[in-house]
C-alpha positions as CSV (number, residue, x, y, z in Angstrom):
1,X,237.7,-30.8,-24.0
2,X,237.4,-28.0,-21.9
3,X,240.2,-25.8,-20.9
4,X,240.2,-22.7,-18.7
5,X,243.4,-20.2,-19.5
6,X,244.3,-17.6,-17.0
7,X,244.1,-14.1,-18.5
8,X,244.7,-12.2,-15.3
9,X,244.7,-12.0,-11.9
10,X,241.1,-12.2,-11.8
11,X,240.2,-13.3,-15.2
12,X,240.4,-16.4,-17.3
13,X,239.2,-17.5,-20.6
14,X,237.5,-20.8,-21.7
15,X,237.7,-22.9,-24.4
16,X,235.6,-25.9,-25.3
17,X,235.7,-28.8,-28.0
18,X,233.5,-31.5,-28.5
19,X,234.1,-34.3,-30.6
20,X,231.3,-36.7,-32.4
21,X,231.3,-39.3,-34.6
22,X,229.5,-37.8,-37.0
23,X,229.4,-33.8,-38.1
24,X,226.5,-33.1,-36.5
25,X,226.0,-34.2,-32.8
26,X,223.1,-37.3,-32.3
27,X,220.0,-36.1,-30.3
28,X,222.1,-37.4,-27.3
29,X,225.1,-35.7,-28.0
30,X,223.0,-33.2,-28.3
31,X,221.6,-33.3,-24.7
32,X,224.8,-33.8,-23.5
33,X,226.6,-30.8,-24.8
34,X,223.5,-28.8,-23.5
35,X,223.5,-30.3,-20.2
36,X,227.4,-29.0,-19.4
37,X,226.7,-25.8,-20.9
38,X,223.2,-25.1,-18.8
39,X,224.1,-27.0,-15.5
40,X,227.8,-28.1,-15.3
41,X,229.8,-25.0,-16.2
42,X,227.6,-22.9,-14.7
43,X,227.6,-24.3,-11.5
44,X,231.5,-25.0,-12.2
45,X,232.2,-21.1,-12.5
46,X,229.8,-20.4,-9.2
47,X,232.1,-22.6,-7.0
48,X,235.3,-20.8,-8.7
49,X,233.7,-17.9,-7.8
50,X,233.2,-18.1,-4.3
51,X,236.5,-20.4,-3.8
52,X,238.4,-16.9,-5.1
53,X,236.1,-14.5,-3.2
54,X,237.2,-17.0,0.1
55,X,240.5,-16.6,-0.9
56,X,240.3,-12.9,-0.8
57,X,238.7,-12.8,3.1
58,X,240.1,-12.3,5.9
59,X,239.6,-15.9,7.4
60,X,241.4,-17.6,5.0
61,X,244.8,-19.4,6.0
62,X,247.1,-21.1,4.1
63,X,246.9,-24.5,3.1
64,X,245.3,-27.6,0.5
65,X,242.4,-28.8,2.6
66,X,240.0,-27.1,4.8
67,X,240.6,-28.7,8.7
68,X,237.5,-27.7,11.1
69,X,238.5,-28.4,14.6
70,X,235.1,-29.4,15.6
71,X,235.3,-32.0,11.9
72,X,231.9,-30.5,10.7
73,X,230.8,-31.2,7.4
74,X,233.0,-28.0,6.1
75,X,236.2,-30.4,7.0
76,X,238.0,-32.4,4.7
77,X,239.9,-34.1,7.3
78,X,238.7,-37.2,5.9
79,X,240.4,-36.3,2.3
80,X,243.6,-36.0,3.9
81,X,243.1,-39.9,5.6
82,X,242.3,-41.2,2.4
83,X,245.4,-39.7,0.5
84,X,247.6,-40.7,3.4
85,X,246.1,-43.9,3.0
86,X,246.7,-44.5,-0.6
87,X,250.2,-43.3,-0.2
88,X,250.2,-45.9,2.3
89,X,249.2,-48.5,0.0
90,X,251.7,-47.8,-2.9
91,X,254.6,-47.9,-0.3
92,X,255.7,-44.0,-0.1
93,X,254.0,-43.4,3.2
Protein backbone atom coordinates (compact mmCIF):
# COMPACT_ATOMS: atom_id res chain seq x y z
CA UNK A 1 0.00 0.00 0.00
CA UNK A 2 1.23 3.29 -0.62
CA UNK A 3 -0.06 6.34 0.94
CA UNK A 4 1.02 9.97 0.59
CA UNK A 5 0.11 12.28 3.82
CA UNK A 6 0.11 15.97 3.47
CA UNK A 7 2.68 17.58 5.92
CA UNK A 8 2.36 21.08 4.57
CA UNK A 9 1.52 23.32 2.12
CA UNK A 10 4.15 22.10 0.03
CA UNK A 11 5.28 18.99 1.69
CA UNK A 12 3.91 15.53 2.12
CA UNK A 13 5.18 12.32 3.52
CA UNK A 14 5.03 8.68 2.09
CA UNK A 15 4.49 5.58 3.39
CA UNK A 16 4.71 2.17 1.76
CA UNK A 17 3.79 -1.54 2.72
CA UNK A 18 4.21 -4.51 0.80
CA UNK A 19 2.73 -7.61 1.57
CA UNK A 20 4.17 -11.30 0.47
CA UNK A 21 3.30 -14.57 1.08
CA UNK A 22 6.19 -15.50 2.52
CA UNK A 23 8.75 -13.27 4.90
CA UNK A 24 10.98 -12.64 2.37
CA UNK A 25 9.84 -11.35 -1.01
CA UNK A 26 10.23 -14.22 -4.20
CA UNK A 27 12.80 -13.03 -6.85
CA UNK A 28 9.57 -11.61 -8.49
CA UNK A 29 8.35 -9.84 -5.74
CA UNK A 30 11.50 -8.76 -5.61
CA UNK A 31 11.53 -7.11 -9.07
CA UNK A 32 8.40 -5.79 -8.43
CA UNK A 33 8.99 -3.81 -5.40
CA UNK A 34 12.14 -2.52 -7.17
CA UNK A 35 10.42 -1.57 -10.28
CA UNK A 36 7.82 1.06 -8.27
CA UNK A 37 10.62 2.20 -6.24
CA UNK A 38 13.15 2.98 -9.38
CA UNK A 39 10.49 3.84 -12.17
CA UNK A 40 6.91 4.27 -10.76
CA UNK A 41 7.28 6.66 -7.79
CA UNK A 42 9.76 8.37 -9.30
CA UNK A 43 8.08 9.36 -12.20
CA UNK A 44 4.83 9.55 -9.87
CA UNK A 45 6.53 12.48 -7.68
CA UNK A 46 7.93 14.25 -11.15
CA UNK A 47 4.27 14.63 -12.49
CA UNK A 48 3.15 15.95 -8.79
CA UNK A 49 5.76 18.11 -9.12
CA UNK A 50 5.15 19.97 -12.15
CA UNK A 51 1.15 19.54 -11.60
CA UNK A 52 1.92 21.90 -8.25
CA UNK A 53 4.46 24.15 -9.97
CA UNK A 54 1.37 24.59 -12.83
CA UNK A 55 -0.78 25.34 -10.13
CA UNK A 56 1.43 28.04 -8.89
CA UNK A 57 1.61 30.00 -12.62
CA UNK A 58 -0.01 32.47 -13.76
CA UNK A 59 -1.97 30.55 -16.51
CA UNK A 60 -3.63 28.39 -14.44
CA UNK A 61 -7.58 28.66 -14.13
CA UNK A 62 -9.79 27.01 -12.07
CA UNK A 63 -11.23 23.87 -12.87
CA UNK A 64 -10.99 19.49 -12.98
CA UNK A 65 -9.93 18.99 -16.64
CA UNK A 66 -7.75 20.88 -18.85
CA UNK A 67 -10.16 22.26 -22.01
CA UNK A 68 -7.84 23.45 -25.08
CA UNK A 69 -9.97 25.38 -27.50
CA UNK A 70 -8.05 24.21 -30.39
CA UNK A 71 -8.67 20.12 -28.59
CA UNK A 72 -4.87 19.51 -28.94
CA UNK A 73 -3.35 16.66 -27.29
CA UNK A 74 -3.05 18.90 -23.83
CA UNK A 75 -7.15 18.70 -23.80
CA UNK A 76 -9.01 16.28 -21.90
CA UNK A 77 -12.14 17.20 -23.51
CA UNK A 78 -12.54 13.65 -24.33
CA UNK A 79 -12.36 12.65 -20.38
CA UNK A 80 -15.21 14.84 -19.77
CA UNK A 81 -17.43 12.85 -22.77
CA UNK A 82 -16.63 9.78 -21.35
CA UNK A 83 -17.69 10.62 -17.63
CA UNK A 84 -20.80 12.27 -19.04
CA UNK A 85 -21.25 9.25 -20.81
CA UNK A 86 -21.02 6.84 -18.09
CA UNK A 87 -23.29 9.01 -16.02
CA UNK A 88 -25.36 8.61 -18.94
CA UNK A 89 -25.39 4.96 -18.73
CA UNK A 90 -26.16 4.45 -14.96
CA UNK A 91 -29.28 6.90 -15.41
CA UNK A 92 -28.05 10.23 -13.45
CA UNK A 93 -27.22 12.13 -16.56
Amino acid sequence: MHTILPTGPETAREHFDFYFLDAVPDAQEAAAVAFFRDTLRPEDVALCESVQRGLRSRAYSDGRLIDDAEGSALSERNIHLFHGLVLEALGAG
